[in-house]
C-alpha positions as CSV (number, residue, x, y, z in Angstrom):
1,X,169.2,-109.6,-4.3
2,X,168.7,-109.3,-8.2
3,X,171.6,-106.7,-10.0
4,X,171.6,-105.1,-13.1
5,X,174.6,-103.5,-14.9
6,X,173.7,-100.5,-16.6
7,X,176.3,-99.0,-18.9
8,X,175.7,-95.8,-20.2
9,X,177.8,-95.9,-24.3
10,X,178.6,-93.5,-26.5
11,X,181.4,-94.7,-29.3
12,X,183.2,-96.8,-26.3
13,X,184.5,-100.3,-29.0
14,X,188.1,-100.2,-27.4
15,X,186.7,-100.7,-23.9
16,X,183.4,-101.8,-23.6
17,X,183.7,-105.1,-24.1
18,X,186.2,-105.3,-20.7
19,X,183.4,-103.2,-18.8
20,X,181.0,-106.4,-19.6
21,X,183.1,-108.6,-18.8
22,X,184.0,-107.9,-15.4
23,X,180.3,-107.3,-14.9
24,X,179.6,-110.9,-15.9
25,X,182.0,-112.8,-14.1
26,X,180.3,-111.2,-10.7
27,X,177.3,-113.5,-9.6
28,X,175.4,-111.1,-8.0
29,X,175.0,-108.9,-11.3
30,X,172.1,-111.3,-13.0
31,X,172.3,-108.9,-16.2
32,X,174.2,-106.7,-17.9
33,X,172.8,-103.9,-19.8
34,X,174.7,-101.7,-22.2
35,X,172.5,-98.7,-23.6
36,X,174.3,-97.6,-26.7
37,X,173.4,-94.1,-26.9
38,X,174.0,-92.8,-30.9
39,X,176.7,-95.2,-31.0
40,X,178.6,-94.9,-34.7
41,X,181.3,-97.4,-34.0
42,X,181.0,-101.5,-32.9
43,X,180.2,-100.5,-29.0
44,X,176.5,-102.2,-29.6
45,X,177.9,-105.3,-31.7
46,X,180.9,-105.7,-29.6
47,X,178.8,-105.5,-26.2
48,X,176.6,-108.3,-27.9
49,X,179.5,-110.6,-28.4
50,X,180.6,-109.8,-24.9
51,X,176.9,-111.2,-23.3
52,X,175.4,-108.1,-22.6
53,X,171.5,-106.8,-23.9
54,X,171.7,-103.9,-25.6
55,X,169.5,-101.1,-26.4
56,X,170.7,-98.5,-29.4
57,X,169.3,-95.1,-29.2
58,X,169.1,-94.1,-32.4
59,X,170.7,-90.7,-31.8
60,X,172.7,-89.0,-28.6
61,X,170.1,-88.4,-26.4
62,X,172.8,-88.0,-23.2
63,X,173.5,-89.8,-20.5
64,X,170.7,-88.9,-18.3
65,X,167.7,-90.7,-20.5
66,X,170.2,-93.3,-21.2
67,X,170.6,-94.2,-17.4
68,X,166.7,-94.0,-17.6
69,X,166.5,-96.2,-20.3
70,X,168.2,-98.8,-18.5
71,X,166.4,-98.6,-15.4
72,X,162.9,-99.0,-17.3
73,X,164.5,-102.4,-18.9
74,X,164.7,-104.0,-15.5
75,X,163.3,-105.2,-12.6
76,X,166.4,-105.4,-10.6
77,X,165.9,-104.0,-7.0
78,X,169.5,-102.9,-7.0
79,X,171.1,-100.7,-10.3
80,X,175.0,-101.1,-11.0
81,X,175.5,-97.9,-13.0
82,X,179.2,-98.1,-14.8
83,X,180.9,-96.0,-17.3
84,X,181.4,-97.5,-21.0
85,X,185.2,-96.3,-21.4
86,X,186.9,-97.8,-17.5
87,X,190.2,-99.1,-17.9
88,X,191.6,-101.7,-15.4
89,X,188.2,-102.7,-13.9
90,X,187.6,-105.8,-12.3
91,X,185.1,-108.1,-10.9
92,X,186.4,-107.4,-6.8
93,X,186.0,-103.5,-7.7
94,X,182.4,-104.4,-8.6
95,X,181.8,-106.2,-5.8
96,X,183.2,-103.3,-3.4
97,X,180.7,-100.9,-5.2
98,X,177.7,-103.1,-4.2
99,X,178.4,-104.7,-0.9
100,X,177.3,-101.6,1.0
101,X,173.8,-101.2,-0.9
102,X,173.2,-105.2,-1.0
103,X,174.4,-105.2,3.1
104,X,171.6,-102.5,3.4
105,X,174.1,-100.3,5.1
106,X,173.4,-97.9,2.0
107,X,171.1,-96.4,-0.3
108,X,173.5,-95.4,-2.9
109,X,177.8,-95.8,-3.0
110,X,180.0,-94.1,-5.3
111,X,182.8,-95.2,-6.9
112,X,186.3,-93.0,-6.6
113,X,189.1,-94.2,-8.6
114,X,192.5,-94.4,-6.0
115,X,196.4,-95.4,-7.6
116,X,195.3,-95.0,-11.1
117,X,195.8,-92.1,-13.1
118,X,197.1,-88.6,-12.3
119,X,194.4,-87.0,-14.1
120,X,191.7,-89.1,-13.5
121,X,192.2,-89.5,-9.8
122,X,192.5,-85.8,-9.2
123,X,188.9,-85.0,-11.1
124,X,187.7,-87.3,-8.8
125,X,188.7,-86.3,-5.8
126,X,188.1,-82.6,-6.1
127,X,184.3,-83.8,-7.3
128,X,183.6,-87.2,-6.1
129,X,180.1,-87.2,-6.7
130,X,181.0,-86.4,-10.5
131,X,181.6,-90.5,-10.6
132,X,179.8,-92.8,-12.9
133,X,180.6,-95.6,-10.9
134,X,177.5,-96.1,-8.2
135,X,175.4,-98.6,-7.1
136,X,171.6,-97.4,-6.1
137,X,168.4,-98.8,-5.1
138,X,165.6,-98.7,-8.0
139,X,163.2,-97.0,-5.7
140,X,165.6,-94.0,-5.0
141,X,166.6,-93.6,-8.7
142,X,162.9,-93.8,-10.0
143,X,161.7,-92.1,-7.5
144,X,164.2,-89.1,-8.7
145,X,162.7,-89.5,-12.6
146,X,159.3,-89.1,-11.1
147,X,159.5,-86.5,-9.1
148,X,162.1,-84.4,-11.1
149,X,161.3,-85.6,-14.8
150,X,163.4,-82.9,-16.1
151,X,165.9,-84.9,-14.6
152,X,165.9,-87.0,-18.1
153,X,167.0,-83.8,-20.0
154,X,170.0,-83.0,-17.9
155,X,172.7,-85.3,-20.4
156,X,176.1,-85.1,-18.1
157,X,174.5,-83.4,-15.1
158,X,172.7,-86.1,-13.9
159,X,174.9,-87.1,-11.2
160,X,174.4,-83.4,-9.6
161,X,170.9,-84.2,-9.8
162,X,170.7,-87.8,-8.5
163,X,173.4,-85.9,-5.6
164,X,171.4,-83.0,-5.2
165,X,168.3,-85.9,-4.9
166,X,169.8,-87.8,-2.2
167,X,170.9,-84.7,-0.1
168,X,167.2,-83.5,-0.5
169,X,166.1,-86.6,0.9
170,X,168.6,-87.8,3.4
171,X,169.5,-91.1,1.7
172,X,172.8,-93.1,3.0
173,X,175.3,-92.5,1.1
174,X,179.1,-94.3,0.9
175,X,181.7,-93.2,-1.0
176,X,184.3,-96.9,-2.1
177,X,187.7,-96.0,-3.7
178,X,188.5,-98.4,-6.2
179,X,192.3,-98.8,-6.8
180,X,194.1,-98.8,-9.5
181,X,191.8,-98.0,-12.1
182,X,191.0,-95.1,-14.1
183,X,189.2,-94.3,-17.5
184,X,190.0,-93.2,-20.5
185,X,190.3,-89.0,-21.0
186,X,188.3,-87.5,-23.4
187,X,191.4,-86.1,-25.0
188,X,192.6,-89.7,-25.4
189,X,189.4,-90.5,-27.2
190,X,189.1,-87.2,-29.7
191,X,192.4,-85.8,-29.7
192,X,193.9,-82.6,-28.0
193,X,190.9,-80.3,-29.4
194,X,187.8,-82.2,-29.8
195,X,188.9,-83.7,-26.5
196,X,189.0,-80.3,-24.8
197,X,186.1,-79.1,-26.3
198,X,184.1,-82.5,-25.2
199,X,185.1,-82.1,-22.0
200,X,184.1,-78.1,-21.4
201,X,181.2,-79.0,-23.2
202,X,180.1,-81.6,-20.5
203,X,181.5,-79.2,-17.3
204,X,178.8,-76.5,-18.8
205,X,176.1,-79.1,-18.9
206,X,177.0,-80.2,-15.0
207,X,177.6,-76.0,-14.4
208,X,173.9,-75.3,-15.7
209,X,172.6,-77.6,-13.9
210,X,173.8,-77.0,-10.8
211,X,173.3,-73.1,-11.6
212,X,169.6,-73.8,-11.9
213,X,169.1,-75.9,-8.8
């Protein structure tokens, strides 16, 4: 069954070109799709060199439309959504995400980092379905745009809504722990204070989301 990578980017050179490729050394993923969203650094040139297509928003439009833009620029029956900034990923963590949806024993599985970081592992496991990591039929995900097109607006709290979605609907759902991985922290990325403020910034995005649901 067809897969395509989608990697939602924002300003991710120092580790997107590791996401791709793991994704391309996996022969089930047919294609690898980075969507750099507003990028201001290399992440689009230096996901080029990597192999991947790439699409450039021209401005930040959030992750939300940029997961949607990737799933209009495929056929694939089967999405591999991944974060731009993992660290430590690997082509057997890729192929633990998909095995359940490709074995049809799920609709969607999530990716929850185990032995990596501290930090990282902890946000994870108080809010597992905060991951970025997750492998889900097309149908499910358009189906979710369609039906819920403010979905597109909703920038980080898209994974409450595609949660909220499959709840609603009663689609399987697996959760895989992926050892020994983590990402980089916001903090890491921006420093101390821009990092912070990134980072409350995106809780209230997820908060007003849920709020309004």
């Amino acid at each position: 069954m067809k897969v395509a990578a989608v990697i939602p980017a924002y300003n991710e050179e120092s580790t997107i070109g590791a996401v791709v490729s793991a994704c391309r050394q996996v022969p089930e993923i047919s294609e690898v799709i980075v969507v750099s969203d507003g990028s201001t650094d290399e992440t689009a040139t230096l996901a080029r060199a990597a192999g991947a297509t790439v699409i450039e928003h021209t401005e930040n439009r959030g992750k939300a439309a940029a997961m949607k833009s990737g799933l209009e620029a495929t056929t694939a029956p089967v999405l591999l959504f991944l974060d731009a900034d993992l660290i430590g990923l690997s082509a057997d963590h890729l192929r633990l995400l998909l095995r359940p949806v490709l074995a049809g024993e799920a609709d969607m599985s999530i990716g929850v980092f185990g032995d990596g970081r501290v930090a990282t592992d902890l946000a994870q496991m108080l809010a597992p379905y905060l991951s970025g990591q997750r492998a889900v039929r097309r149908e499910l995900l358009a189906d979710m745009f369609r039906e819920e097109p403010e979905a597109e607006q909703v920038r980080f709290g898209i994974e409450v809504a595609l949660t909220k979605y499959v709840k609603q609907h009663g689609c399987r759902v697996v959760e895989v722990v992926l050892e020994e991985m983590s990402h980089r922290m916001k903090e890491e990325k921006l420093g101390l204070v821009k990092g912070a403020a990134a980072r409350l910034k995106m809780y209230y995005e997820i908060l007003k989301y849920v709020q309004k649901g």
